[in-house]
C-alpha positions as CSV (number, residue, x, y, z in Angstrom):
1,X,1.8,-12.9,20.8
2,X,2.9,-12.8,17.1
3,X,3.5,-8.9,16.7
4,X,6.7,-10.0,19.4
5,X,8.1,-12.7,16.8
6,X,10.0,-9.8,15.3
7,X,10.9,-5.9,16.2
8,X,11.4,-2.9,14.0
9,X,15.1,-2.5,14.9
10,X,15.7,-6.6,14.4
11,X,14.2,-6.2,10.8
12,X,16.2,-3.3,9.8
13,X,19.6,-5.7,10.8
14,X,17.9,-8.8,9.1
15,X,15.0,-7.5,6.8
16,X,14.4,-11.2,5.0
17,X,13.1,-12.7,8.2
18,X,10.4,-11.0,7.6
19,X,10.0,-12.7,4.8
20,X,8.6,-15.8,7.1
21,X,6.6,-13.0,9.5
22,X,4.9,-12.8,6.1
23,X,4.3,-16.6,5.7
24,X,3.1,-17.0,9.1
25,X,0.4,-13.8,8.6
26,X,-0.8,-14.9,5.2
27,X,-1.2,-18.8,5.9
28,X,-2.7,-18.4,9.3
29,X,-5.1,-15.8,7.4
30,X,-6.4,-18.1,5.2
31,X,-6.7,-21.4,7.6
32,X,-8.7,-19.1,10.0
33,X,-11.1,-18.0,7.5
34,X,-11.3,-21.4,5.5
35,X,-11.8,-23.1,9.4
36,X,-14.4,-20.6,10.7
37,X,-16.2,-18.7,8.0
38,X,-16.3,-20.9,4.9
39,X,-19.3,-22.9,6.1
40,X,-21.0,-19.7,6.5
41,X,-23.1,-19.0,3.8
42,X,-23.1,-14.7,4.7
43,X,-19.9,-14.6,5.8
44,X,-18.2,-17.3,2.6
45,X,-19.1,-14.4,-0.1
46,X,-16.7,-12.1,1.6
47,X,-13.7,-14.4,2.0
48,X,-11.4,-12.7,0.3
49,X,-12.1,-9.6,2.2
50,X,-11.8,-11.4,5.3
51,X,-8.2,-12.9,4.9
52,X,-6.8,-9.7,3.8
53,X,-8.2,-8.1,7.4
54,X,-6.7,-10.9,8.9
55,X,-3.6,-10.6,7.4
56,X,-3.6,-6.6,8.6
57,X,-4.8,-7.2,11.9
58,X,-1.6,-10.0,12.5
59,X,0.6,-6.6,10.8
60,X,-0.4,-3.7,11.7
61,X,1.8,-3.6,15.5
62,X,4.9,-4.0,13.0
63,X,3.7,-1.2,10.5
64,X,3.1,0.7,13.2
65,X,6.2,1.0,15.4
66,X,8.8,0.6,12.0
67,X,7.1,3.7,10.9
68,X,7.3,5.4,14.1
69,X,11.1,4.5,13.9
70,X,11.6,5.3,11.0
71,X,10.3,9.4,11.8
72,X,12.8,9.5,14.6
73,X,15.5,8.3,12.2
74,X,14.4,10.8,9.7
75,X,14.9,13.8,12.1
76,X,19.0,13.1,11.7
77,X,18.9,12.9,8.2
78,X,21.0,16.3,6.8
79,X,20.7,16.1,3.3
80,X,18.6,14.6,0.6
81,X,21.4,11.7,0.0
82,X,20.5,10.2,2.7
83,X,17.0,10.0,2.8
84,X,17.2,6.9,1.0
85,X,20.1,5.4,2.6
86,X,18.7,5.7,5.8
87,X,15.1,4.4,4.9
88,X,16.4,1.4,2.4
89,X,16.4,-1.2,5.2
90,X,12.8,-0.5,6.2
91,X,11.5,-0.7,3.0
92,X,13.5,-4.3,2.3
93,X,11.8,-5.4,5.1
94,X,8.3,-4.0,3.7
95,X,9.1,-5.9,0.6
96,X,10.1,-8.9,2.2
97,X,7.0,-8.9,4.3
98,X,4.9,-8.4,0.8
99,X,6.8,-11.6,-0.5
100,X,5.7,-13.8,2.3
101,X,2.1,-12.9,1.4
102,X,2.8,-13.4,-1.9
103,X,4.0,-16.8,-1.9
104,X,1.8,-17.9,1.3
105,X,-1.4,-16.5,-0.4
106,X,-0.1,-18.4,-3.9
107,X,0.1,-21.5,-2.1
108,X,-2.5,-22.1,-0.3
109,X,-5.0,-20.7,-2.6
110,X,-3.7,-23.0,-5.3
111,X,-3.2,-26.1,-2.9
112,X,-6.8,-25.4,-1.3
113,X,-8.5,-25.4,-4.6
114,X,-11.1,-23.3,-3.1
115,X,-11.1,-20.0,-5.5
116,X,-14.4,-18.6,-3.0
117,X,-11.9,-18.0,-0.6
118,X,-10.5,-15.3,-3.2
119,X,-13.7,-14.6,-4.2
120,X,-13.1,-10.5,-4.3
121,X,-9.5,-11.5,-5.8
122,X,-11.1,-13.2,-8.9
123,X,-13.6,-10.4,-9.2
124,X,-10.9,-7.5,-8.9
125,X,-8.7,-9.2,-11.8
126,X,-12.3,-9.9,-14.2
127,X,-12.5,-6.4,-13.8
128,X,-9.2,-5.6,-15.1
129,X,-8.6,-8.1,-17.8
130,X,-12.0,-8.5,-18.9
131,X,-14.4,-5.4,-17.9
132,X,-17.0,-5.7,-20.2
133,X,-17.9,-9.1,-18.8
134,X,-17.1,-9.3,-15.0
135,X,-19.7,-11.7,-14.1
136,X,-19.1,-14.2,-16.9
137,X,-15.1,-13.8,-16.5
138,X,-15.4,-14.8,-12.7
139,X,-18.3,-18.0,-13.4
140,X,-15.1,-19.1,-15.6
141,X,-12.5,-18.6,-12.9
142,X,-13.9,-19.6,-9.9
143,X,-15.7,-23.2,-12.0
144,X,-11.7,-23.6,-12.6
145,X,-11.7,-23.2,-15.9
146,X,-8.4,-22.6,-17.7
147,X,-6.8,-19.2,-18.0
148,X,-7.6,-16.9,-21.3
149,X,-4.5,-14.8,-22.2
150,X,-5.5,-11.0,-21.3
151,X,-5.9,-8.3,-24.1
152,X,-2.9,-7.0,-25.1
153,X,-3.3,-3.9,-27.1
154,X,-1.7,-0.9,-27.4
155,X,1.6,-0.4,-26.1
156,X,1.5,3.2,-25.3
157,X,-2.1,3.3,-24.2
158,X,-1.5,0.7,-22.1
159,X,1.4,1.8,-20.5
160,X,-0.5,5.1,-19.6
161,X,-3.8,3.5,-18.1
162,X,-1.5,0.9,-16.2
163,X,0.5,4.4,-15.0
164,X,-2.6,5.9,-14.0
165,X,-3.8,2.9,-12.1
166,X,-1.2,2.5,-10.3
167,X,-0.4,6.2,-9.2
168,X,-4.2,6.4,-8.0
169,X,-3.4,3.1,-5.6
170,X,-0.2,5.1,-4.6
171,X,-2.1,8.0,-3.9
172,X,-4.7,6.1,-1.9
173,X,-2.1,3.9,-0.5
174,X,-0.3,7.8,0.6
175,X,-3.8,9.0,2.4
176,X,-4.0,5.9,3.9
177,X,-0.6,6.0,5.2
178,X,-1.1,9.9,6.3
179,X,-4.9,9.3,7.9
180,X,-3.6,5.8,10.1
181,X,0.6,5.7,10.0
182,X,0.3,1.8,9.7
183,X,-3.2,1.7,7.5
184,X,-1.6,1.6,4.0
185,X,-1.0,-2.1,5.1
186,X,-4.2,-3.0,3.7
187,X,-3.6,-2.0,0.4
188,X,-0.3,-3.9,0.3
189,X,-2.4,-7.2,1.3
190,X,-5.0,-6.6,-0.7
191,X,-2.6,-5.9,-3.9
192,X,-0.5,-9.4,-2.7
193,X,-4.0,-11.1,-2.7
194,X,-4.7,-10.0,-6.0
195,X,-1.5,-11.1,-7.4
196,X,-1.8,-14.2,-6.1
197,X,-5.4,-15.2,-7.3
198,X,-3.9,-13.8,-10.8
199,X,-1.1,-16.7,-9.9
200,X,-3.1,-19.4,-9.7
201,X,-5.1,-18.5,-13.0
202,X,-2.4,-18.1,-15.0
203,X,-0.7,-21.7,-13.7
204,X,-3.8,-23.0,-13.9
205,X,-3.6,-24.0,-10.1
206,X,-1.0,-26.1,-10.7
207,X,1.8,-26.0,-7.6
208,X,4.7,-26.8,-9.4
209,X,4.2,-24.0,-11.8
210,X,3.9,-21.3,-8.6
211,X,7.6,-19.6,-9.4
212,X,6.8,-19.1,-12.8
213,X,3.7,-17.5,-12.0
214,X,5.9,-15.6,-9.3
215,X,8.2,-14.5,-12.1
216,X,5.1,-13.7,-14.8
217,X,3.8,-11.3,-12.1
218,X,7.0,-10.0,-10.2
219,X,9.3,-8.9,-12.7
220,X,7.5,-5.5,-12.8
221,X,5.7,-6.3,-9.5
222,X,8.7,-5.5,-7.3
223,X,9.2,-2.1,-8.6
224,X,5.6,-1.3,-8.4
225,X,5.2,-2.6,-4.9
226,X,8.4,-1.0,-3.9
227,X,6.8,2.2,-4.6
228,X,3.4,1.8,-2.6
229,X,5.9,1.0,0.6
230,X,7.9,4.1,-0.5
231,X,4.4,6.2,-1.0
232,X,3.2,4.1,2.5
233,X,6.2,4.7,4.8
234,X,6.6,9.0,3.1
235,X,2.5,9.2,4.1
236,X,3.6,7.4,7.5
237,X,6.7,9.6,9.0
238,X,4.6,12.7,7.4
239,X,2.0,11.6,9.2
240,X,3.5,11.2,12.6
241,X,5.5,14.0,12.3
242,X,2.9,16.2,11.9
243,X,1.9,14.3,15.6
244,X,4.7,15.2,17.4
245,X,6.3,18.0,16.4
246,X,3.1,20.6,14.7
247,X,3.2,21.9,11.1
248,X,5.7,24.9,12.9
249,X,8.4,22.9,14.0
250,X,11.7,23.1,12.1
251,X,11.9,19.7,12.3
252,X,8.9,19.0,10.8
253,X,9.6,21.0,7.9
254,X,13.1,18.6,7.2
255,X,10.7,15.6,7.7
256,X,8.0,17.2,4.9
257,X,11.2,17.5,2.5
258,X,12.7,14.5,3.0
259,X,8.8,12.9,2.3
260,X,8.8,14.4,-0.8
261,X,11.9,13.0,-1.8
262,X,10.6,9.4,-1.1
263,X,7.5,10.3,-3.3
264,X,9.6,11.1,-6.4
265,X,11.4,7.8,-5.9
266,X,8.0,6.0,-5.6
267,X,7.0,7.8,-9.1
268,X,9.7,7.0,-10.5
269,X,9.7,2.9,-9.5
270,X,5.7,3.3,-10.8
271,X,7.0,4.3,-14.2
272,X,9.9,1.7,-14.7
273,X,7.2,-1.0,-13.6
274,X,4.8,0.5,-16.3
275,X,7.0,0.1,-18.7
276,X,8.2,-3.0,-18.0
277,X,4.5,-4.2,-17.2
278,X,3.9,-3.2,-20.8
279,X,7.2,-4.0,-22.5
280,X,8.9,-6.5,-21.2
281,X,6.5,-8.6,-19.5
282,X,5.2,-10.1,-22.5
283,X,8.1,-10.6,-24.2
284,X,9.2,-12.8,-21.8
285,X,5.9,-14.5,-21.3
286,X,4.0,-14.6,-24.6
């Protein structure tokens, strides 16, 4: 019933309704496993895991027939000019989609007070910001306790170990995409999960302090997601056009081109978000 609330070709007119498909996917996530799993004491420890499979299962008829479309549209494309132009409206909606997560997973995670349901969440960002004590890191997270600013050293080390993060998520988040057309969904929940568990430490679960945790994590986050839907939807029309047309096909060959142009734009959003990760980030949000 809710992969018919919207189609590929609607979302491509209106791409910011999908912006509530996303609110829907992520809050419906989290109720079902909060409902049905949190009294379970096996099941509970994998929470977090569980609403991002939830989130994928509600997405993945979308994923799959806006990349499908998309490959079709590709096959008219001439020149290189227009291999954004024609795939922009796709990726707004992808973004919009990621939003919807974003701010659904923010909310109720911070209104629920319940930081087990993000259990992998808290673990995934102790990892990052503190990694030579994980386990003590998340005992401080998840018993609530107040936020510790993260270590900020470097800038040009930083920058490159953020760049390299991120272009091994692109490249997983490109397999992904090239192994199952609408997979690389996962990784896009899974990163909007993380985000928002990083929310609610940094405002200190507070609601009324969500959009600045919003802006404290999206200012280089949009770039930097924008590129793992670039990566996701190159991987994706790759993918399928290897299905329908063989690696012989003429066609095929303009639709291997035109993926490679999406992956240079994808690099290139990874390393304006590096930068601005590193840079401007914490001048804004000392």
């Amino acid at each position: 019933m809710f992969e018919s609330l919207i189609n590929p070709k609607k979302a491509e007119r209106k791409p910011w309704e999908m912006f509530f498909v996303g609110l829907i996917y992520a809050t419906l996530s989290i109720l079902l496993v909060k409902w049905f799993f949190s009294g379970n004491d096996i099941l509970s420890n994998y929470s977090g895991i569980l609403i991002v499979t939830f989130c994928v299962m509600f997405s993945l008829p979308f994923m799959y027939f806006m990349i499908r479309r998309e490959e079709k549209e590709d096959e008219n494309i001439e020149n290189f000019r227009d291999v954004w132009r024609v795939h922009n409206d796709a990726i707004f909606a992808f973004m919009w989609l990621f939003l919807g997560f974003l701010v659904a997973f923010s909310f109720w995670y911070i209104l629920l007070q319940d930081t087990s349901l993000f259990n992998a969440q808290i673990g995934t960002y102790c990892q990052i910001n503190s990694p030579g004590n994980i386990q003590g890191c998340m005992s401080q997270y998840i018993s609530g306790q107040a936020a510790t600013s993260a270590d900020i050293s470097s800038g040009t080390l930083r920058f490159f170990s953020i760049l390299e993060n991120n272009l091994l998520v692109m490249i997983f988040t490109l397999i992904f995409s090239l192994i199952f057309g609408a997979g690389a969904i996962f990784v896009l929940a899974w990163n909007a999960s993380v985000i928002s568990a990083s929310i609610g430490i940094f405002t200190k679960y507070s609601l009324a302090e969500i959009p600045l945790g919003l802006a404290r994590y999206m200012i280089h986050g949009f770039p930097e997601i924008a590129a793992y839907f670039v990566a996701a939807l190159a991987g994706g029309i790759f993918g399928v056009g290897i299905a329908r047309h063989g690696i012989k096909d003429r066609r095929f060959l303009k639709v291997g081109q035109h993926a490679a142009v999406l992956i240079g734009i994808a690099i290139f959003l990874l390393v304006i978000a590096g930068l601005m990760e590193v840079y401007l980030t914490p001048l804004l949000f000392q």
